[in-house]
Backbone as CSV, one residue per row, in Angstrom:
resi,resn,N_x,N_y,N_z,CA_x,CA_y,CA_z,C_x,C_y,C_z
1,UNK,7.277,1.482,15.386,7.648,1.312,13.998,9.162,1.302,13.852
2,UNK,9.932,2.202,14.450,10.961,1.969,14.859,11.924,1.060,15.087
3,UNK,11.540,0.321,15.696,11.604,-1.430,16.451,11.821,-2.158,15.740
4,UNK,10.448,-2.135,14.641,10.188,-3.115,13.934,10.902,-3.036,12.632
5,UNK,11.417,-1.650,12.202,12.447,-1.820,10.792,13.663,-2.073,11.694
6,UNK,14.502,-1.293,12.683,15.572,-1.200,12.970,16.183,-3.415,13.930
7,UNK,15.210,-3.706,14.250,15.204,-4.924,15.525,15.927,-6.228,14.435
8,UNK,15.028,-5.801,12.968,15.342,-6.869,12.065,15.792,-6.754,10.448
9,UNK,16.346,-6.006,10.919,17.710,-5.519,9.888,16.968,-5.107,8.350
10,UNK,16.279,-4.675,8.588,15.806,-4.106,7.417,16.060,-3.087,6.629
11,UNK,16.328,-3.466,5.304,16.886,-2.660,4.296,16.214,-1.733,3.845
12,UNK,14.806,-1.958,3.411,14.028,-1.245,2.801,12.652,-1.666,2.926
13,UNK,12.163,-0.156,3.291,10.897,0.029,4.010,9.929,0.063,3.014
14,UNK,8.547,-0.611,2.178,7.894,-0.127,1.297,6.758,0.460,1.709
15,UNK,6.579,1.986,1.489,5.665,3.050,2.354,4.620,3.486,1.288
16,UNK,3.963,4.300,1.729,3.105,4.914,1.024,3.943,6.889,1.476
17,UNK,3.376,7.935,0.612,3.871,9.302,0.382,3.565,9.120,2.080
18,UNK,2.474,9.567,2.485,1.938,9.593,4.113,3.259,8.970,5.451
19,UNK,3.992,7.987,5.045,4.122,7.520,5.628,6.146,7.655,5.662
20,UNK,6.440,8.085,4.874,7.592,8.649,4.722,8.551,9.237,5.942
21,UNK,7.745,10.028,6.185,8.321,10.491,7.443,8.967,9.783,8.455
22,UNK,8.202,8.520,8.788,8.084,7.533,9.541,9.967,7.056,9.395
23,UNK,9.682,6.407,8.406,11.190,6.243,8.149,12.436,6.787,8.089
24,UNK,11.881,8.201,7.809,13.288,9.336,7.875,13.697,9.299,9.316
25,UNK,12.410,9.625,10.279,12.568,9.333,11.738,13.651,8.029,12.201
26,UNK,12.958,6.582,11.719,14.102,5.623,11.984,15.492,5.927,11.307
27,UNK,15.795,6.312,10.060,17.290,6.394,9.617,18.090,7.272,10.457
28,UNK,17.359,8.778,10.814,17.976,9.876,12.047,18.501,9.082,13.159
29,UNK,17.263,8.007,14.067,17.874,7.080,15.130,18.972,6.236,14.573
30,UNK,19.231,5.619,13.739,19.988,4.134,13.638,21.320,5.429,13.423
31,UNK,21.318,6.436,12.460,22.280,6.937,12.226,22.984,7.722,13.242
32,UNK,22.382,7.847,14.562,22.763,8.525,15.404,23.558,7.881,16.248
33,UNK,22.982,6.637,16.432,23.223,5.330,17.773,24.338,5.071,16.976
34,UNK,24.581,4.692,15.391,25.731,4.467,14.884,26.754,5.038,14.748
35,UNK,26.730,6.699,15.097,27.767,7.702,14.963,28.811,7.324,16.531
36,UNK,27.505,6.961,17.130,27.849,7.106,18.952,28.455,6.144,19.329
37,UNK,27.950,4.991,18.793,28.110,3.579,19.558,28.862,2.510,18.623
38,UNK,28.811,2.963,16.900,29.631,1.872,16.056,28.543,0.921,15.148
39,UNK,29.178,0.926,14.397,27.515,0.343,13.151,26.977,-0.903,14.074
40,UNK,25.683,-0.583,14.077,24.737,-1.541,14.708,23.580,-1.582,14.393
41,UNK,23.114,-0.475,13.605,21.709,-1.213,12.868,22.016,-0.325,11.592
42,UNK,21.447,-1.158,10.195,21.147,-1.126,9.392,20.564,0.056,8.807
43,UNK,20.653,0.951,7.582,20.354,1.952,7.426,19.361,2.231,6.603
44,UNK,17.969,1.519,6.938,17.135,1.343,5.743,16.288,2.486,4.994
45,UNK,16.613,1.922,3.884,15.864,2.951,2.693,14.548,2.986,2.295
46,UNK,13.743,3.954,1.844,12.406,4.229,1.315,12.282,3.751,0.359
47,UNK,11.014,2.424,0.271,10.675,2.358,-1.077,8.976,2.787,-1.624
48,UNK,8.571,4.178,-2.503,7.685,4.602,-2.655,7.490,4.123,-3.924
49,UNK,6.530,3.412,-3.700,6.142,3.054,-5.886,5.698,4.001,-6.250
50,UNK,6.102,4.044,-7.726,5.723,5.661,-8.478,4.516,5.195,-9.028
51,UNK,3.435,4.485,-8.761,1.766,4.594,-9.481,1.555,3.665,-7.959
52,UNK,0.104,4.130,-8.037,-0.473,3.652,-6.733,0.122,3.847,-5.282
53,UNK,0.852,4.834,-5.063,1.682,4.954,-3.549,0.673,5.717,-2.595
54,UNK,-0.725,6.413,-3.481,-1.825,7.146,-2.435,-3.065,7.046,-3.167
55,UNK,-3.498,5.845,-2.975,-5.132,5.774,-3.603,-6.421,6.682,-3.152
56,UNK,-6.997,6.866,-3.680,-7.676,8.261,-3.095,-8.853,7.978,-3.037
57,UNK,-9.641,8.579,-2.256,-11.167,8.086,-2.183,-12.024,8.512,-2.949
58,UNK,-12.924,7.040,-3.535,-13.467,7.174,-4.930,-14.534,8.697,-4.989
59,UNK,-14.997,8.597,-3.995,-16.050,10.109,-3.800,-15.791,11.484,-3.787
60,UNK,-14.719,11.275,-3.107,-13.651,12.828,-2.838,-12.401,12.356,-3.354
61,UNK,-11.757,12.305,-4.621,-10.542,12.262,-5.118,-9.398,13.320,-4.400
62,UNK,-9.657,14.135,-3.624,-8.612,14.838,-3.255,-8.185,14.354,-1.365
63,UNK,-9.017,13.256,-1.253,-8.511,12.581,0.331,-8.209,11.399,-0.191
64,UNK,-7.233,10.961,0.779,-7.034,9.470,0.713,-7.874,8.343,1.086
65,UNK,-8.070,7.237,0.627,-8.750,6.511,0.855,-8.689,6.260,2.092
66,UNK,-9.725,5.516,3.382,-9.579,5.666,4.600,-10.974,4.748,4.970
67,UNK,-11.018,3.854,6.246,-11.683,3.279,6.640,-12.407,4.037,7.212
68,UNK,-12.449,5.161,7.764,-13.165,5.988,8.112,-14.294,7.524,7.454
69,UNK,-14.361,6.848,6.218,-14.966,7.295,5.165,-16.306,7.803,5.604
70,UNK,-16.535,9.135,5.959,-18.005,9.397,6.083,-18.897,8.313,6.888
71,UNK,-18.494,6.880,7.240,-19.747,6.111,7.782,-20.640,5.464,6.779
72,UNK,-20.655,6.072,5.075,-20.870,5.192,4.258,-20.365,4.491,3.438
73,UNK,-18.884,4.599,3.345,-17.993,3.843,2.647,-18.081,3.992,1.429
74,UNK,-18.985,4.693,0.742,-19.135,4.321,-0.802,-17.748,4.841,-1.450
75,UNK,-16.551,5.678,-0.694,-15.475,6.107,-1.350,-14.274,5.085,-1.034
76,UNK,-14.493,3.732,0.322,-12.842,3.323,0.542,-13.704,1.385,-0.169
77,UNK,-12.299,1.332,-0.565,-12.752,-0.464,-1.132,-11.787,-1.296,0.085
78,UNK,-12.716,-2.161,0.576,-12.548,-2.864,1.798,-12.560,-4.181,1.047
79,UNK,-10.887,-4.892,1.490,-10.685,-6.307,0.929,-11.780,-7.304,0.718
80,UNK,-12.134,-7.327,1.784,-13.331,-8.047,2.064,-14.984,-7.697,1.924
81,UNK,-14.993,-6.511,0.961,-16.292,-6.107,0.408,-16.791,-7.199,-0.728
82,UNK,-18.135,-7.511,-0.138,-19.247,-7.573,-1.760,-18.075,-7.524,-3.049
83,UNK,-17.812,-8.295,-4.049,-17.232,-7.791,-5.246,-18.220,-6.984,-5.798
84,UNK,-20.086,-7.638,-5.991,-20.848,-6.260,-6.456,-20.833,-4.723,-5.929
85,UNK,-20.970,-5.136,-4.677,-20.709,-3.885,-3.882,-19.470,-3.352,-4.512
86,UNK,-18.262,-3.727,-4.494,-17.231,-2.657,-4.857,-17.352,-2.475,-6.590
87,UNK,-17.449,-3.390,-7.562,-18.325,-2.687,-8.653,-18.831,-1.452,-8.854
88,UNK,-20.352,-1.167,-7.964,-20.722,-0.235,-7.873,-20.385,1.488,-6.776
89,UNK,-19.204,0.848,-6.491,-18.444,1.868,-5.997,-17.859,2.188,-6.504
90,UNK,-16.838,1.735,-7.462,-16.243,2.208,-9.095,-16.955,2.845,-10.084
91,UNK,-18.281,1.917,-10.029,-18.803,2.911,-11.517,-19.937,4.268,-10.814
92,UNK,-19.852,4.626,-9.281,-20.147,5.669,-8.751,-19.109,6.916,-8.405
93,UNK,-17.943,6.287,-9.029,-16.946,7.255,-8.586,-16.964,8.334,-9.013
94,UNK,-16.599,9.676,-8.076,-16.622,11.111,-8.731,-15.204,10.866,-10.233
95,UNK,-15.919,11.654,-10.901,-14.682,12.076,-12.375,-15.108,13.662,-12.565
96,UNK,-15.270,13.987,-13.319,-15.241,15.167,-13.948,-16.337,15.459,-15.246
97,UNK,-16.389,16.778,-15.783,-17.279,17.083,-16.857,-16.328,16.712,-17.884
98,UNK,-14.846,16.787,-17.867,-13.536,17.041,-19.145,-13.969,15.788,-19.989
99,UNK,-14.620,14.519,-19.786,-14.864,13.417,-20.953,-13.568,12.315,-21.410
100,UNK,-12.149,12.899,-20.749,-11.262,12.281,-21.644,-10.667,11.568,-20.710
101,UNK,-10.018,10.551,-21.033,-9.405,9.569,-20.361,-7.997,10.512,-19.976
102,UNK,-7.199,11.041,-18.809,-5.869,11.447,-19.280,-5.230,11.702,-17.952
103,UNK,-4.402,11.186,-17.804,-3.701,11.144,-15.949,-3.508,12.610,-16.061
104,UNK,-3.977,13.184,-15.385,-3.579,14.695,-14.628,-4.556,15.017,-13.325
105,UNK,-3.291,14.832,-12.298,-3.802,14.783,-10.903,-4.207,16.019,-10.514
106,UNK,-4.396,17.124,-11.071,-4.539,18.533,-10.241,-5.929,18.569,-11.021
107,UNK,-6.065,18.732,-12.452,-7.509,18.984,-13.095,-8.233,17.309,-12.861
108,UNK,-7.959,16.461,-13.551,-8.543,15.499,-12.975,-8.599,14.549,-11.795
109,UNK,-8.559,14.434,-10.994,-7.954,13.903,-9.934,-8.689,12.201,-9.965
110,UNK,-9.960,12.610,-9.824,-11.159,11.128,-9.916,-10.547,10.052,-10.773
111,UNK,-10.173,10.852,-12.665,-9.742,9.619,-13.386,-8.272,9.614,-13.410
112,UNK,-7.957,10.408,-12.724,-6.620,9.906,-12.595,-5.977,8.844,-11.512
113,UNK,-6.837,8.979,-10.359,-6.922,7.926,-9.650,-7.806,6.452,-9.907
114,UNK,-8.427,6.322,-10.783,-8.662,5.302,-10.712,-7.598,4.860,-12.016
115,UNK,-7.422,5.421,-12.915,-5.943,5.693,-13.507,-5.017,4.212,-12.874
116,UNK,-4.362,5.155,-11.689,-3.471,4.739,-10.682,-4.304,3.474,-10.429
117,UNK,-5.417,3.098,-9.950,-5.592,1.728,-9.405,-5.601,0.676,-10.690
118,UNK,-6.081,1.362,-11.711,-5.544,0.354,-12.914,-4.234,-0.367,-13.781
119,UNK,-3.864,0.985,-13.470,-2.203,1.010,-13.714,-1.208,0.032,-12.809
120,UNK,-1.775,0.279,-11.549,-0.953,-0.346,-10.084,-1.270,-2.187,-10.666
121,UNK,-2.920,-2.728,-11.137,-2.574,-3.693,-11.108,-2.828,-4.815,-12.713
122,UNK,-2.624,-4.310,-13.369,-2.319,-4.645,-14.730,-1.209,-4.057,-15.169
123,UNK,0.112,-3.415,-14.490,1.224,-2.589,-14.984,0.840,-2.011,-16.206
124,UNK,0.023,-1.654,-16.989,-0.129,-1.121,-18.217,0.434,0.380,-17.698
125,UNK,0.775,0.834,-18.771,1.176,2.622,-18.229,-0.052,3.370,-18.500
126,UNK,0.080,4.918,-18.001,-0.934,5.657,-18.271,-0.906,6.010,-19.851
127,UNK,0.264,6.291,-20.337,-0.049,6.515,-22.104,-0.957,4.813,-22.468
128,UNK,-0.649,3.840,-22.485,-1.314,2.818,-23.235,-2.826,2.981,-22.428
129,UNK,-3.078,3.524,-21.367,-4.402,3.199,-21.019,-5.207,4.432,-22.006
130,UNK,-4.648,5.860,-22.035,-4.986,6.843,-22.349,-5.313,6.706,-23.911
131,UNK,-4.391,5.610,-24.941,-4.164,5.611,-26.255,-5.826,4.760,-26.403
132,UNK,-5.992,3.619,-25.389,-6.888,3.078,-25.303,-8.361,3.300,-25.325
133,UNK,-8.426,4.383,-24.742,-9.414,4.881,-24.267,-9.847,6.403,-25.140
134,UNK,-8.625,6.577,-25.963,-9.455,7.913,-26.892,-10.446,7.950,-27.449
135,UNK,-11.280,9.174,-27.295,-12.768,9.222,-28.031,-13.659,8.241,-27.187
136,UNK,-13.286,7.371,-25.981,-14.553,6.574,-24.937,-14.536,7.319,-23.772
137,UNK,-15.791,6.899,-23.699,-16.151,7.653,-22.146,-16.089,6.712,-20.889
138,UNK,-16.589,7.890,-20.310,-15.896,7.041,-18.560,-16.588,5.628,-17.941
139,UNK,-18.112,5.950,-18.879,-18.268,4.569,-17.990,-17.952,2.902,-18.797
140,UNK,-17.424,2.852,-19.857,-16.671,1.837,-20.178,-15.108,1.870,-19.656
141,UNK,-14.826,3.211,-19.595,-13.388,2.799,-18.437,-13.667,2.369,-17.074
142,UNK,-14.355,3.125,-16.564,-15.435,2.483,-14.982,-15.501,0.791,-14.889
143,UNK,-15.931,0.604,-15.926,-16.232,-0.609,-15.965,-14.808,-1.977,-15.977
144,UNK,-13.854,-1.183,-17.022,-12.936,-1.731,-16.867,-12.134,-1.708,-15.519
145,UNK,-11.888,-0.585,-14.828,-11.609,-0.894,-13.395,-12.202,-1.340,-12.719
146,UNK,-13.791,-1.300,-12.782,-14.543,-2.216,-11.584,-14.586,-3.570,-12.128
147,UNK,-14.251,-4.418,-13.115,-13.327,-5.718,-13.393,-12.232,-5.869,-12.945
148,UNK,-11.481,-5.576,-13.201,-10.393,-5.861,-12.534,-9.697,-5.486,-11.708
149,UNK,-10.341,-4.769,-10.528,-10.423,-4.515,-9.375,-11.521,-6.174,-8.407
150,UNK,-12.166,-6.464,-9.373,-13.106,-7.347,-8.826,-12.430,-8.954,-9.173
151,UNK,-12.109,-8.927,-10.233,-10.713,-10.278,-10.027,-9.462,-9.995,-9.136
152,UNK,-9.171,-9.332,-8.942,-8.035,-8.916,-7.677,-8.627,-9.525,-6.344
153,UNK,-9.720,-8.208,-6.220,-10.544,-8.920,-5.070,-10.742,-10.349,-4.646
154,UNK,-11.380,-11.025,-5.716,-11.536,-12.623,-5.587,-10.303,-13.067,-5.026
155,UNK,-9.373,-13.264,-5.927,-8.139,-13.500,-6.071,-8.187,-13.458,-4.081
156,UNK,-7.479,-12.178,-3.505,-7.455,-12.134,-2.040,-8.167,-12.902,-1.448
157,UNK,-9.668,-12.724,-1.608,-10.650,-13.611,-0.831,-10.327,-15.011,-0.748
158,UNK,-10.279,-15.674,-2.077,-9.870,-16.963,-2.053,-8.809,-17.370,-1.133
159,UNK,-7.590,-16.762,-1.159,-6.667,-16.435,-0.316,-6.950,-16.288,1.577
160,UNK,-7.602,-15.872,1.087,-8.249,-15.404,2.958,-8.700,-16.656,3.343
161,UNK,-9.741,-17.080,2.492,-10.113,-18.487,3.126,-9.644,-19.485,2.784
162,UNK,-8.752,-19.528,2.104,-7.721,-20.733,2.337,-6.575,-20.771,3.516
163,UNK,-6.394,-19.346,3.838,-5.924,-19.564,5.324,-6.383,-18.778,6.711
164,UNK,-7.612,-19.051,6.401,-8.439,-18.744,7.374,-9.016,-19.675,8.044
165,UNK,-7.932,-20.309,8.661,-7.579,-21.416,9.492,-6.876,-21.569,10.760
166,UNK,-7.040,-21.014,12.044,-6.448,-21.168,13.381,-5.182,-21.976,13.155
167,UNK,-5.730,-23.335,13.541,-4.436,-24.295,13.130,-3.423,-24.202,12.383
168,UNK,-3.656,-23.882,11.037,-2.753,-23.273,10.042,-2.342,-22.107,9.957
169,UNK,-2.991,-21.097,11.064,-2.546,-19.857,11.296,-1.698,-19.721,12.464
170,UNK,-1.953,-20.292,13.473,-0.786,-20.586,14.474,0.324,-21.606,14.116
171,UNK,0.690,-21.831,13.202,1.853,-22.337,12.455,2.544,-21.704,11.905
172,UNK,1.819,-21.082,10.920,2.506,-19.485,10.221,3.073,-18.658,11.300
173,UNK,2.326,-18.576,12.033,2.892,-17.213,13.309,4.144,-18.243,14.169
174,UNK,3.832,-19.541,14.500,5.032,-19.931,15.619,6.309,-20.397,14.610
175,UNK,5.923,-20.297,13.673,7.365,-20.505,12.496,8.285,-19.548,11.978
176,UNK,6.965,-18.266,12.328,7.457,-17.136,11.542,8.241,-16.271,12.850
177,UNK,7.651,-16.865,14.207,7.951,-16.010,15.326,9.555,-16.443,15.733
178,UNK,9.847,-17.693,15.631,10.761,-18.265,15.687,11.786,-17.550,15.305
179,UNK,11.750,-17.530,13.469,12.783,-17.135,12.791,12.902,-15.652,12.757
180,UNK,12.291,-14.966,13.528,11.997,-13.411,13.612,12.861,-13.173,15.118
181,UNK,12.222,-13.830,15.735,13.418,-14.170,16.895,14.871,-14.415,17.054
182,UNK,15.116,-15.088,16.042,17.149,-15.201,15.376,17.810,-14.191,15.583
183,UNK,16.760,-13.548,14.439,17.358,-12.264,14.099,17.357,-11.370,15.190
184,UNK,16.192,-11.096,15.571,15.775,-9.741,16.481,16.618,-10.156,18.048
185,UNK,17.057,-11.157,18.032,17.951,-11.601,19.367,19.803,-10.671,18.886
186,UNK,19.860,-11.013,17.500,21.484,-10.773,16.920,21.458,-9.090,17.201
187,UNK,20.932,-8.773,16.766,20.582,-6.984,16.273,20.556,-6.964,18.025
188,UNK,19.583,-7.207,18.962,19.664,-6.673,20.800,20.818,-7.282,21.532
189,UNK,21.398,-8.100,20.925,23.093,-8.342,21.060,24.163,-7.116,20.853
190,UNK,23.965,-6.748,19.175,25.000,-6.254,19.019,24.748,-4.418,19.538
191,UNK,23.636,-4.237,19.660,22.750,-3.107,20.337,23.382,-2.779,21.797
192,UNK,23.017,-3.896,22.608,23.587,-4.251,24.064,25.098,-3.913,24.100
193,UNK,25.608,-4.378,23.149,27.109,-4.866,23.515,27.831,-3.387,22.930
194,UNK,27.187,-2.360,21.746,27.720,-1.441,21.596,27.596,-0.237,22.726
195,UNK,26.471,-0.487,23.770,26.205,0.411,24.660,26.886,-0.066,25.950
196,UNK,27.918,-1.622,25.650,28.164,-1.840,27.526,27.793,-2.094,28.452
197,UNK,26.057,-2.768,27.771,25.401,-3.420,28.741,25.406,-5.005,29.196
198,UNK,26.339,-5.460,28.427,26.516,-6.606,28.044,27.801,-7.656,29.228
């Protein structure tokens, strides 16, 4: 991971909370090699979005979502799921007895995460969803996230198989490998040449 922010000059890393670390790790290296050897790589920064940065699993709201979900999946939404299928994984999601629509991650966690997956992709904020939703219950909000969670979905799929194409996929990669190569050659230049191997 390392490699791959520091090789190609990357500014800014977009992570999830989990994954943070990761990057503090690369800034410690680049900033070290740069104290030693003279600016040579790039000092890239964390970018954590403040809604949706840890989606949580619809069953157990207090784990993260994970492909490795129990073996029945009914808590992680897989790109490539059934849109019915993920439907009914939304409107099975754990919530609470409380009744009210209202982001608070410690007492509610369930609707506050699906909260977050609504929020993440209609930008609406949590007050307009919350103003929305006073005096309704969960499973017309359910419903509204398992919509538009399920046009998202499409949306990707369509996507998938429009380039879910070899031919057109080994184009993308020998075009993209190319110009990834420019770079990642300049950066093991100036890498080389600050250490004297050159």
């Amino acid at each position: 991971m390392v490699a791959d922010i520091l090789l190609y000059n990357t500014s800014i890393v977009p992570v999830g909370k989990d994954q943070q670390q990761h990057v503090e790790l690369t800034r410690d290296l680049a900033e070290r090699f740069n104290k030693r050897y003279g600016k040579t790589f790039l000092m890239p920064d964390v970018y954590i979005a403040p809604i949706g940065n840890k989606i949580l699993n619809l069953q157990n709201p207090l784990e993260k979502m994970n492909k490795s979900d129990n073996g029945d999946n009914k808590g992680t939404i897989f790109l490539m799921d059934n849109v019915e299928t993920v439907k009914k994984k939304i409107m099975s999601a754990k919530t609470d007895s409380l009744g009210t629509i209202h982001f608070d991650e410690e007492n509610q966690p369930g609707i506050s995460n699906l909260m977050s997956i609504l929020s993440k992709i209609t930008n609406e904020s949590f007050e307009s969803i919350e103003a929305r939703y006073k005096g309704k219950g969960y499973g017309e909000f359910k419903r509204e996230v398992a919509e538009v969670v399920a046009n998202l979905l499409n949306e990707i799929q369509l996507r998938f198989k429009k380039f879910n194409d070899k031919n057109l996929l080994d184009e993308i990669l020998s075009s993209g490998a190319k110009q990834a190569q420019v770079v990642a050659n300049e950066t093991l230049k100036r890498a080389t040449k600050a250490l004297g191997l050159n």
